[in-house]
PDB file of N, CA, C and O in Angstrom, chain B, residues numbered from 101:
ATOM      1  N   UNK B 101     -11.975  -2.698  -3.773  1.00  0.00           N
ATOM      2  CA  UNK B 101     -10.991  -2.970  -4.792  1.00  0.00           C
ATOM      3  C   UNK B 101     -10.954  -4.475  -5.045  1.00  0.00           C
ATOM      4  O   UNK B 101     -10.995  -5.233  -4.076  1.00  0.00           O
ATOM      5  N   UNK B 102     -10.881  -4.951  -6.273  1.00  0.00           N
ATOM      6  CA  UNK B 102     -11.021  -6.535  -6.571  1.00  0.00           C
ATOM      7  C   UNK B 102      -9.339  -5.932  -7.539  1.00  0.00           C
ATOM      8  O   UNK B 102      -8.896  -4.822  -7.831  1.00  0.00           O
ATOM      9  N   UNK B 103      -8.840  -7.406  -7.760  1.00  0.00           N
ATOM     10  CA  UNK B 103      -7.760  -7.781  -8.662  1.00  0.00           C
ATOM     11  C   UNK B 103      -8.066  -8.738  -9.743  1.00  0.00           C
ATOM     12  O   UNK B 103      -9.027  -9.487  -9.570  1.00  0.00           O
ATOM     13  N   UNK B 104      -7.506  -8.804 -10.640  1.00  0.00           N
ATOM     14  CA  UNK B 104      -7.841  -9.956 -11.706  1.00  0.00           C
ATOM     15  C   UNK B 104      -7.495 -11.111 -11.699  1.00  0.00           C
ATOM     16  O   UNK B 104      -6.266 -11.162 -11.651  1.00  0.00           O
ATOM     17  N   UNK B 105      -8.077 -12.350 -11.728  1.00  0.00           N
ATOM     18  CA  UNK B 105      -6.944 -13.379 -11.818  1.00  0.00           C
ATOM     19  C   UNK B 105      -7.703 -14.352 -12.784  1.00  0.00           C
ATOM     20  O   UNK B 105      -8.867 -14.071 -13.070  1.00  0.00           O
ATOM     21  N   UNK B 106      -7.256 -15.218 -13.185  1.00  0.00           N
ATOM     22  CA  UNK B 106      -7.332 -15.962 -14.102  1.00  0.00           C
ATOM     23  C   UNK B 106      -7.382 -17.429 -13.908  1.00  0.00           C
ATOM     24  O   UNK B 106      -6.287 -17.897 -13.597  1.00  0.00           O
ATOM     25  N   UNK B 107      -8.549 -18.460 -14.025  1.00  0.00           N
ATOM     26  CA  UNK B 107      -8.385 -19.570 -13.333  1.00  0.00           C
ATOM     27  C   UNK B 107      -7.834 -20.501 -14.682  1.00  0.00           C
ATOM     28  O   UNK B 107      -7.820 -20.484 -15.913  1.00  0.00           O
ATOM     29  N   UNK B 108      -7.402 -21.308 -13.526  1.00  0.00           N
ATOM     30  CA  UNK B 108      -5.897 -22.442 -14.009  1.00  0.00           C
ATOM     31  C   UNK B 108      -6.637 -23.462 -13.805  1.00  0.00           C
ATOM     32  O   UNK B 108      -6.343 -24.264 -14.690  1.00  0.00           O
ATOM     33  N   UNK B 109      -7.489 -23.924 -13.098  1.00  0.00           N
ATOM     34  CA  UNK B 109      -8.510 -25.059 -12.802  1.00  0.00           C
ATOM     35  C   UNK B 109      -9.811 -24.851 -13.225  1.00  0.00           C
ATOM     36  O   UNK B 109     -10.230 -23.713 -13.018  1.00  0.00           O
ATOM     37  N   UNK B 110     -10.719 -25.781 -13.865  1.00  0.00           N
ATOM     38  CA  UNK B 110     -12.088 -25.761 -13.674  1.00  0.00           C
ATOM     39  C   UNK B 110     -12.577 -25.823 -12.498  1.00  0.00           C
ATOM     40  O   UNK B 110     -11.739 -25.929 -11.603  1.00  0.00           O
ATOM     41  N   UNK B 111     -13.899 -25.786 -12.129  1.00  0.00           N
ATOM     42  CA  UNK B 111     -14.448 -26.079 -11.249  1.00  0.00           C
ATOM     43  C   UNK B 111     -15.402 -25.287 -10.402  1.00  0.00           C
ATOM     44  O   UNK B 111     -15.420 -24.210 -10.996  1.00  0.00           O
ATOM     45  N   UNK B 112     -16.252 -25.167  -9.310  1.00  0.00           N
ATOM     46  CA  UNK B 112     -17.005 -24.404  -8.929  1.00  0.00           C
ATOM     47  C   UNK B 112     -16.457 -23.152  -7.460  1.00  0.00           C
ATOM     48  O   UNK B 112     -15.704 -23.390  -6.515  1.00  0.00           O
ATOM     49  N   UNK B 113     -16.972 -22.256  -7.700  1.00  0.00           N
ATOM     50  CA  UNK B 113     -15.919 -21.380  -6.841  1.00  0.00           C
ATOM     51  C   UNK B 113     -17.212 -20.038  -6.195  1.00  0.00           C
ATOM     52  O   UNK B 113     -18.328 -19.916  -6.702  1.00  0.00           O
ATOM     53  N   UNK B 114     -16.692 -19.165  -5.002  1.00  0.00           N
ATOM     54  CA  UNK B 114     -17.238 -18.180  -4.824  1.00  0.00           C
ATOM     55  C   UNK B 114     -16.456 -17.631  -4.014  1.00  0.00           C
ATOM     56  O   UNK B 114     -15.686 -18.287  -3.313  1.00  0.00           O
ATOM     57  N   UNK B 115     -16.580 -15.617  -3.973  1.00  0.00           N
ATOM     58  CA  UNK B 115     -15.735 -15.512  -3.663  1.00  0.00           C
ATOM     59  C   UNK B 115     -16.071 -14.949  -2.024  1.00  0.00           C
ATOM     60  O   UNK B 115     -15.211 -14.720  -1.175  1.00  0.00           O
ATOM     61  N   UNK B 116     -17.400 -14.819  -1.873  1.00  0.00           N
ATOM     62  CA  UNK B 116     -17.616 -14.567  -0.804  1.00  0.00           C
ATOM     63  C   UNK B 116     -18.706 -15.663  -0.093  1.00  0.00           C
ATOM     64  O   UNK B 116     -19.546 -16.280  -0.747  1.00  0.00           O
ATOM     65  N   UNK B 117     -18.567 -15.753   1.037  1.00  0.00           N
ATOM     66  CA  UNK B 117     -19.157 -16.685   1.773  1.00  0.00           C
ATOM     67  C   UNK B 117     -20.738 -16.905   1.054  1.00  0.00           C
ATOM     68  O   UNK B 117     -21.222 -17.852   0.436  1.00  0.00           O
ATOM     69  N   UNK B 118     -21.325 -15.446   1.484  1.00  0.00           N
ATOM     70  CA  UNK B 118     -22.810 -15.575   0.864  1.00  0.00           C
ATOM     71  C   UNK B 118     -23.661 -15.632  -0.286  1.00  0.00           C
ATOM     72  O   UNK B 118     -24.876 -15.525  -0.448  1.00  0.00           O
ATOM     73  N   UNK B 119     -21.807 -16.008  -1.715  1.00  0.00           N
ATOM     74  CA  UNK B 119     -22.364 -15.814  -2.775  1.00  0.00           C
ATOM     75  C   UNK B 119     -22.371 -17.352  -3.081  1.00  0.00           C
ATOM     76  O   UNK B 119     -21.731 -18.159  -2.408  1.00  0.00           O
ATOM     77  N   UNK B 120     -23.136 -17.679  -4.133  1.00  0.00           N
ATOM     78  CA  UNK B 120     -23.956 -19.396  -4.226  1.00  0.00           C
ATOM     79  C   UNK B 120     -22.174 -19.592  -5.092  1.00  0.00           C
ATOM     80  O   UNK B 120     -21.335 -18.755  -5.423  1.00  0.00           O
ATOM     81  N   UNK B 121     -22.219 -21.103  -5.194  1.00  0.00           N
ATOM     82  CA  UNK B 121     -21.127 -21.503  -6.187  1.00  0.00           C
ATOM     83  C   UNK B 121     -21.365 -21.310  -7.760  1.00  0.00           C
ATOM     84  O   UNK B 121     -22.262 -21.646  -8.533  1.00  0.00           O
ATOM     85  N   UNK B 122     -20.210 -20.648  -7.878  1.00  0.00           N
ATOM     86  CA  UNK B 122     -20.520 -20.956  -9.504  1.00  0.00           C
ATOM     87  C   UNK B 122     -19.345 -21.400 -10.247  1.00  0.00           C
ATOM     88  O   UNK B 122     -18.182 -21.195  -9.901  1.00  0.00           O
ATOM     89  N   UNK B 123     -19.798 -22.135 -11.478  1.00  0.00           N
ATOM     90  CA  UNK B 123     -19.029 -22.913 -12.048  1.00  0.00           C
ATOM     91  C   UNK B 123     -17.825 -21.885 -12.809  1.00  0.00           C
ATOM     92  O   UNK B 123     -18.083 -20.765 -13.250  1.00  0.00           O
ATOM     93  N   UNK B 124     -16.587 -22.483 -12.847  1.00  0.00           N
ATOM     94  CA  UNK B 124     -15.699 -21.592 -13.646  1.00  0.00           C
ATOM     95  C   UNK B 124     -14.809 -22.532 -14.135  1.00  0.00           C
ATOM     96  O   UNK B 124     -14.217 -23.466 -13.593  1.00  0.00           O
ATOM     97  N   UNK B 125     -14.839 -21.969 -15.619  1.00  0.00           N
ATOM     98  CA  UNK B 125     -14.017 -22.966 -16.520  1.00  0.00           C
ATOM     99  C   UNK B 125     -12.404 -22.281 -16.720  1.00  0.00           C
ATOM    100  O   UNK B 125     -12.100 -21.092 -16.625  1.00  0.00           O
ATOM    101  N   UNK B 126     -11.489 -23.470 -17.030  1.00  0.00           N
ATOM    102  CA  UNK B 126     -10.074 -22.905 -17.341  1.00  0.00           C
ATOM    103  C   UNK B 126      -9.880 -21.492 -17.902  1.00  0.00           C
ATOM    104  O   UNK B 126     -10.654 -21.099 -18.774  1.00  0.00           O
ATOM    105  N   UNK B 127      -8.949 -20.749 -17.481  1.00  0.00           N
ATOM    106  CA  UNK B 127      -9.037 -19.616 -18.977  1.00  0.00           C
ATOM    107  C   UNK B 127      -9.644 -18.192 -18.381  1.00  0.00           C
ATOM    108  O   UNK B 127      -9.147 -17.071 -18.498  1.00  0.00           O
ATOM    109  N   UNK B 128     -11.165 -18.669 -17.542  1.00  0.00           N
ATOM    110  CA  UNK B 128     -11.975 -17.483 -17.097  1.00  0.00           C
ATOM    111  C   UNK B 128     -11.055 -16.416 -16.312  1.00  0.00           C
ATOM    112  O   UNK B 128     -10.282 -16.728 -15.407  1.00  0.00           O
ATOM    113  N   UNK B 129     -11.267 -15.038 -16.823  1.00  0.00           N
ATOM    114  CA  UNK B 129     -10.688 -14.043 -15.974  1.00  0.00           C
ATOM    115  C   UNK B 129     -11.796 -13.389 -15.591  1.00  0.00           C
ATOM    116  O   UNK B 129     -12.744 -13.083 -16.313  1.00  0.00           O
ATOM    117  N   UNK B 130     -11.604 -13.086 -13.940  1.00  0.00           N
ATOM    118  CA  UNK B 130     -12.898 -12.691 -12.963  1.00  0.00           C
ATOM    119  C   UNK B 130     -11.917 -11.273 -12.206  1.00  0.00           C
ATOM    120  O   UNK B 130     -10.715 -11.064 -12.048  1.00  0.00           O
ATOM    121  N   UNK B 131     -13.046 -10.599 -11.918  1.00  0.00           N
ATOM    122  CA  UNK B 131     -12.574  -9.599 -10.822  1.00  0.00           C
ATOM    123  C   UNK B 131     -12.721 -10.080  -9.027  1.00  0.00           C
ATOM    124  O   UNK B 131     -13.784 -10.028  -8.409  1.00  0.00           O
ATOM    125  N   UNK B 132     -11.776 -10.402  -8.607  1.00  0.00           N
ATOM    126  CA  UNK B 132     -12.065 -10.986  -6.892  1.00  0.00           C
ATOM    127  C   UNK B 132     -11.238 -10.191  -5.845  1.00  0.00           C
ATOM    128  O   UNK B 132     -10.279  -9.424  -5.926  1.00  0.00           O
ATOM    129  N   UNK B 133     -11.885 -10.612  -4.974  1.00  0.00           N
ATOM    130  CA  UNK B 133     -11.291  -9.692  -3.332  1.00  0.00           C
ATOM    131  C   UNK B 133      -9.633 -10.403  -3.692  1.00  0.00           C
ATOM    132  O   UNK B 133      -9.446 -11.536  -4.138  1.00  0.00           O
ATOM    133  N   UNK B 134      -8.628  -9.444  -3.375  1.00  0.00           N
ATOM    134  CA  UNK B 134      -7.467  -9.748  -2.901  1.00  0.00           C
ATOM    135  C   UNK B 134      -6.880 -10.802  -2.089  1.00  0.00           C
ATOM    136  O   UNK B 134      -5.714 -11.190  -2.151  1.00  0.00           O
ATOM    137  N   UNK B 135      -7.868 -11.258  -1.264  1.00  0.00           N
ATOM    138  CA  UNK B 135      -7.835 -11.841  -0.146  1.00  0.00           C
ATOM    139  C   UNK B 135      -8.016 -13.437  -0.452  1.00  0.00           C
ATOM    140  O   UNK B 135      -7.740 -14.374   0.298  1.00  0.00           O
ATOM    141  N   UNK B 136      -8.745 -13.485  -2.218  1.00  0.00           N
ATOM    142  CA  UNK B 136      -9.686 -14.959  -2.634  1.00  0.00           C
ATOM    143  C   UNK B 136      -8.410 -14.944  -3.509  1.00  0.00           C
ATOM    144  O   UNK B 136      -7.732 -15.958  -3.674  1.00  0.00           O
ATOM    145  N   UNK B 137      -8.188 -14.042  -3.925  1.00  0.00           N
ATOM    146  CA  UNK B 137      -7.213 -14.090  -5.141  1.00  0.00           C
ATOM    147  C   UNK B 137      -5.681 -15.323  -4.707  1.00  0.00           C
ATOM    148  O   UNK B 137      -5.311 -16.404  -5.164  1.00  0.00           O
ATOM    149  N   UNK B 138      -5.106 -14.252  -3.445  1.00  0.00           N
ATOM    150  CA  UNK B 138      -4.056 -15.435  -2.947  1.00  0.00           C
ATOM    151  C   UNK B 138      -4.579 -16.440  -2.282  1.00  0.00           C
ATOM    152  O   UNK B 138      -3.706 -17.302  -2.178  1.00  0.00           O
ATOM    153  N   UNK B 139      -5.862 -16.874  -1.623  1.00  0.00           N
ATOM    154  CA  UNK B 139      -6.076 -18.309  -1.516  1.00  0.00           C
ATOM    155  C   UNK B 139      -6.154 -19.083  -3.186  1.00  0.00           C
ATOM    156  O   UNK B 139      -5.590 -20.169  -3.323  1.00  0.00           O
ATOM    157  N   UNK B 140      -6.563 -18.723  -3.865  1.00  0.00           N
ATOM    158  CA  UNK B 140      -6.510 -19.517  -5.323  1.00  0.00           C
ATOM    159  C   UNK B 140      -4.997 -19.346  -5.711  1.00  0.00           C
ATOM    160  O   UNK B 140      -4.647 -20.436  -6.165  1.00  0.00           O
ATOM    161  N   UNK B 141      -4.208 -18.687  -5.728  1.00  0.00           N
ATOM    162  CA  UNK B 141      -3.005 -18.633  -6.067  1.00  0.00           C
ATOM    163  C   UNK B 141      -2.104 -19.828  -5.196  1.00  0.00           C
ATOM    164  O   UNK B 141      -1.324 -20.734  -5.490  1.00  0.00           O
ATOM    165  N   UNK B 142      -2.621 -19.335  -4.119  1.00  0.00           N
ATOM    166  CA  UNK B 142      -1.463 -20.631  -3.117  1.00  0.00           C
ATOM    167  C   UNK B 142      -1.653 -22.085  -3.315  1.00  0.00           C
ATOM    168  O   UNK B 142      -0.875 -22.953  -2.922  1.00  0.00           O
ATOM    169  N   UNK B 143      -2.764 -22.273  -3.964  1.00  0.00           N
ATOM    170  CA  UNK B 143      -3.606 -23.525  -3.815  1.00  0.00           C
ATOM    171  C   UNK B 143      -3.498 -24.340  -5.633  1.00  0.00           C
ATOM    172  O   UNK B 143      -3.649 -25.511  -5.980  1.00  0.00           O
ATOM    173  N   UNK B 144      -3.156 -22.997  -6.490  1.00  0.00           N
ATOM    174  CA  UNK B 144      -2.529 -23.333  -8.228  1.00  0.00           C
ATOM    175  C   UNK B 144      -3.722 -23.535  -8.794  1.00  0.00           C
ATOM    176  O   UNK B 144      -3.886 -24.429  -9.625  1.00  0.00           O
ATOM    177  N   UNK B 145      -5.025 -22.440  -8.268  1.00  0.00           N
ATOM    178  CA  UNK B 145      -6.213 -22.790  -9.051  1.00  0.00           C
ATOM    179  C   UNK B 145      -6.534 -21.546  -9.860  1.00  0.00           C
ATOM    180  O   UNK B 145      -7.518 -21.420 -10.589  1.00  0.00           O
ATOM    181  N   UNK B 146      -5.570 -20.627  -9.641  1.00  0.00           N
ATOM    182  CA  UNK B 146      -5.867 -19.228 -10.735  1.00  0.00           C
ATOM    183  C   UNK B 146      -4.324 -18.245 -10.607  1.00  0.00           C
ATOM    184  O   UNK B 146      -3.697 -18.227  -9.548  1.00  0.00           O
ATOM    185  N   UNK B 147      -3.949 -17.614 -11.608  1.00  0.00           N
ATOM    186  CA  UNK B 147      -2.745 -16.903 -11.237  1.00  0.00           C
ATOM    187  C   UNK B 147      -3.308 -15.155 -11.840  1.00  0.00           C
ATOM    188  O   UNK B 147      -4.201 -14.827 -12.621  1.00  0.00           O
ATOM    189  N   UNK B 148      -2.520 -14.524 -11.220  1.00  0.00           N
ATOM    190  CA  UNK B 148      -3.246 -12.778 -11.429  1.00  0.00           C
ATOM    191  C   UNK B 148      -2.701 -12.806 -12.766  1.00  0.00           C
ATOM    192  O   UNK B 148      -1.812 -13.484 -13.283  1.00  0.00           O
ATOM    193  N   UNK B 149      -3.663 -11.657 -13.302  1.00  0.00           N
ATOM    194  CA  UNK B 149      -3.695 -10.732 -14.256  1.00  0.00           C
ATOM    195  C   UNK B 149      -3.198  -9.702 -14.246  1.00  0.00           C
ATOM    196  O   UNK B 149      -3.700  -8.767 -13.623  1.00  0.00           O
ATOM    197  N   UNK B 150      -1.419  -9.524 -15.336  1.00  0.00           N
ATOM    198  CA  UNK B 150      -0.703  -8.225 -15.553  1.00  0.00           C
ATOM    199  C   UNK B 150      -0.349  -7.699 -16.279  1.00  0.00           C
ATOM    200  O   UNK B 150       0.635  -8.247 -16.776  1.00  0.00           O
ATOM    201  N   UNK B 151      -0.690  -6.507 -16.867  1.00  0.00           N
ATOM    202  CA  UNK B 151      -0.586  -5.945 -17.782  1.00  0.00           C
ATOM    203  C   UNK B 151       1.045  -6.121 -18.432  1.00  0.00           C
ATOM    204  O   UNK B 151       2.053  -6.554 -17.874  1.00  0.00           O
ATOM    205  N   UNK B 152       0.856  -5.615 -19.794  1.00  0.00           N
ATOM    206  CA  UNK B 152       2.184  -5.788 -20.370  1.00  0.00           C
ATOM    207  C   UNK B 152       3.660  -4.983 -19.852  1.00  0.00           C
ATOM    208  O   UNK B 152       4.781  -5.082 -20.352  1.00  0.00           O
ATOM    209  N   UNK B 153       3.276  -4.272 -18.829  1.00  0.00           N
ATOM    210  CA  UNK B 153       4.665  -3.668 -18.614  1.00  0.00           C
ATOM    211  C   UNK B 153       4.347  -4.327 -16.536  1.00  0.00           C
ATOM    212  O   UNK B 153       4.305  -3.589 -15.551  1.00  0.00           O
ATOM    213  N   UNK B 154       4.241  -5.375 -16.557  1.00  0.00           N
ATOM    214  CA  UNK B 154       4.290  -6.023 -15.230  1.00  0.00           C
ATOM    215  C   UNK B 154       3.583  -5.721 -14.210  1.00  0.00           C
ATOM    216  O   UNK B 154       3.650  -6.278 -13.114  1.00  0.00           O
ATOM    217  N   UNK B 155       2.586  -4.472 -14.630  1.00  0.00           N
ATOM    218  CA  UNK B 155       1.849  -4.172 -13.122  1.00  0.00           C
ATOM    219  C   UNK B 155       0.221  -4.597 -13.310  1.00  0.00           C
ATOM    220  O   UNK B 155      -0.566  -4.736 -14.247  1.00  0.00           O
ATOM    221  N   UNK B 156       0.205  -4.716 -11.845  1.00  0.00           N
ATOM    222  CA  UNK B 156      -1.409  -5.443 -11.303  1.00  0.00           C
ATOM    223  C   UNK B 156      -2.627  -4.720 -11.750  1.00  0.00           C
ATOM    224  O   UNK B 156      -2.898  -3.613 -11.285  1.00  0.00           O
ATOM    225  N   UNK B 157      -3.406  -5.336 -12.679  1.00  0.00           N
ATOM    226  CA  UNK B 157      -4.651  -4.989 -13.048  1.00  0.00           C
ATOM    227  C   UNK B 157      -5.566  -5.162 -11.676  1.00  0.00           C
ATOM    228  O   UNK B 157      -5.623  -6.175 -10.978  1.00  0.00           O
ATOM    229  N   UNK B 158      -6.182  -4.065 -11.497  1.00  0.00           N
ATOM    230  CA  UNK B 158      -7.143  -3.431 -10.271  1.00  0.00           C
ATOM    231  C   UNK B 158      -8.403  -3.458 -10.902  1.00  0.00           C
ATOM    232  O   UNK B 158      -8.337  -2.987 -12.037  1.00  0.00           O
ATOM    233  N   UNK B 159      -9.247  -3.744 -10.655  1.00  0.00           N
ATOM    234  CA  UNK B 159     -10.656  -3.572 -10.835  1.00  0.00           C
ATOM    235  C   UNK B 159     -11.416  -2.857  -9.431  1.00  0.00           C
ATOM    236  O   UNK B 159     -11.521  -3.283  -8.281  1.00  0.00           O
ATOM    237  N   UNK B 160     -11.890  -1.574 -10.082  1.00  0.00           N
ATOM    238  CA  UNK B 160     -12.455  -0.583  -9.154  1.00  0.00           C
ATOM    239  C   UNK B 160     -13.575  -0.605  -8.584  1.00  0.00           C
ATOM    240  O   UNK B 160     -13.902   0.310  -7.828  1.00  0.00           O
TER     241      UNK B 160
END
């Protein structure tokens, strides 16, 4: 299960150890582990993606 989030920062990112960096610009919405999602959230470099009646977009 990945979640959506949406980066708030440019810059280069990955979400798993063994994947290479890649660049991500403001704006980009990505599907990521749960786990990458609140390290970028705590840190103000991406905030989740929610649908119009408030609940968490899941990517399967």
């Amino acid at each position: 299960m990945k979640v959506l989030i949406q980066y708030t920062q440019a810059g280069k990112y990955r979400d798993q150890a063994w994947e290479a960096l890649t660049l991500r610009t403001e704006g980009k919405i990505q599907a990521v582990t749960p786990s990458y999602a609140a390290q970028l959230i705590e840190q103000n470099k991406a905030s989740l993606v929610i649908s119009e009646d408030e609940q968490l977009v899941v990517h399967v």
